[in-house]
C-alpha positions, 0 to 999 in steps of 0.5 A: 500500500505504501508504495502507491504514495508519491515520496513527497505526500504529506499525509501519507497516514491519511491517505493510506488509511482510506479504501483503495479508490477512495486513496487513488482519487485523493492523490490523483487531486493531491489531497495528501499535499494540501502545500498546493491549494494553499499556494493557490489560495494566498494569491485570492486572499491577497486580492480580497485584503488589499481591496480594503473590505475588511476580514471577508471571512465569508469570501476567504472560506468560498475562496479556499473551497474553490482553491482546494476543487480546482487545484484537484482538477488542475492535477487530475488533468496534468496527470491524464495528460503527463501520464507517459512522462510520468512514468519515466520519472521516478518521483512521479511514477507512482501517480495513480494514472501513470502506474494505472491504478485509476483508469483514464476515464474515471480520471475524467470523470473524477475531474468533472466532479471537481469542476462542479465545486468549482462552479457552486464557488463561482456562482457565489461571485459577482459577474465580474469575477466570475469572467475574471476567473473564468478567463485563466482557464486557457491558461490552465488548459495550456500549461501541461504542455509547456515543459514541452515547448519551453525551458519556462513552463514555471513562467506559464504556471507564474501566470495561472497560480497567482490568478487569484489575486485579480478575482479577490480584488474585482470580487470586491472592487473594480477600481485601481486597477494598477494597485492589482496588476502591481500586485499581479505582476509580483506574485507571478515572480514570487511563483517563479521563484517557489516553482523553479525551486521544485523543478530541482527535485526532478532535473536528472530524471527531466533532462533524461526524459526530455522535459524542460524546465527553469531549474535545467535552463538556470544550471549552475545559476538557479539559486541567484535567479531564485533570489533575483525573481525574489526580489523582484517579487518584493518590489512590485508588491512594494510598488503594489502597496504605494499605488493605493496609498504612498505610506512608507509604514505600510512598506514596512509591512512587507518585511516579514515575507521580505525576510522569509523570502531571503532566507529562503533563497539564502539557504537553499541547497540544489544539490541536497534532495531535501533542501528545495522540497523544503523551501518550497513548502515553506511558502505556505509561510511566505503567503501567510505573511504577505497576506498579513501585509495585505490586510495591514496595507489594505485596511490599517 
């Protein structure tokens, strides 16, 4: 039973306690990683505390139900679609679709069950939400086939993992569009960052196989280029921040995330197999204190 679970789940006594399909279709949505819903919802939490509405906690729960459904899609889809690379890395041979335990067809059928959640969140949204959000699924259907065509797949997925913070802001206003695509822009850096340090799990078995990725492409210098997105994560959060009100003390709001993230990219090791899985987690962190920078900027 063990050997079905990925190396890297988190809640391998959950998961492992459940029947057999029940286990197969709570991998397939990487139930037993919940690192990725949380990387998926900070981004809409952002949005929603900067906009200046106060705590919405009402929102946040909609918001984090739909993170944790469409996360699970997101994957259910990128493994029906990666299924024959996947079997040729050893991390990820032992996905439910790769290795066969869960049928192509019930891998559909599984993902079309979590979409429905998706929609019963959407329809808690204003219209304008509802289009932005509705407006990243090209590029969600898109990006498993970017490690196909680009040493950059971690800029497309830059692109649709931060989506939220521009259906969190147009949930709660439409104005000051420039404040969220400041904000926007940052988060994009911020996932090149985190998504490029990932990528290091895997570079022996991608360059093999032939997948692409940033972490191959960067080489040797893949940690200055994590600190560089970074840092340019920071300062267009920072521009983010002085668009809506030009308060230097609201700046200082962004130290915590500021300091997480250098640690991050000041300790990080590519070479040790635990180090950047590591990190990565650790910006289920980094979001937290930036949603707390939000809230301060947004509403102090």
């Amino acid at each position: 039973m063990s050997d079905a679970i990925t190396p890297d789940s988190q809640h391998r006594g959950l998961v492992s306690a459940l029947p057999e399909r029940p286990r197969d279709l709570a991998l397939l949505a990487r139930f037993d990683r919940p690192i990725g819903w949380w990387l998926l919802f900070w981004p809409c939490a952002w949005g929603v505390w900067l906009a200046g509405a106060g705590w919405q906690f009402a929102l946040l729960g909609w918001l984090l139900l739909g993170s944790i459904a469409m996360r699970g899609a997101g994957c259910a889809y990128n493994d029906i679609v990666d299924a024959d690379l996947d079997r040729q890395v050893a991390r990820t041979a032992s996905r439910p679709v790769a290795s066969g335990r869960v049928p192509v067809r019930t891998a559909w059928m599984w993902l079309l069950a979590l979409c429905a959640v998706g929609l019963v969140v959407l329809l808690q949204l204003r219209w304008q939400a509802q289009l932005v959000a509705l407006g990243s699924l090209a590029l969600v259907a898109a990006y498993p086939f970017m490690k196909r065509i680009t040493w950059w797949p971690q800029a497309w997925l830059g692109l649709v993992f931060t989506w939220g913070t521009l259906v969190g802001w147009t949930q709660i206003r439409l104005d000051h569009l420039e404040v969220v695509a400041a904000l926007y822009a940052g988060a994009f850096f911020w996932c090149m960052g985190y998504d490029t340090i990932y990528a290091l799990q895997d570079r022996e078995d991608d360059a093999l196989v032939g997948i692409r990725s940033s972490a191959l492409r960067l080489g040797d210098g893949v940690q200055a280029a994590v600190l560089a997105f970074y840092c340019l994560a920071l300062t267009l959060w920072g521009l983010s921040f002085w668009l809506l009100r030009a308060d230097w003390i609201a700046l200082l709001a962004l130290a915590p995330v500021g300091a997480h993230l250098l640690w991050q990219g000041l300790t990080l090791d590519p070479d040790d197999p635990a180090n950047p899985l590591a990190r990565f987690r650790s910006n289920r962190t980094a979001g937290l204190l930036m949603a707390a920078a939000c809230f301060v900027a947004g509403n102090a």
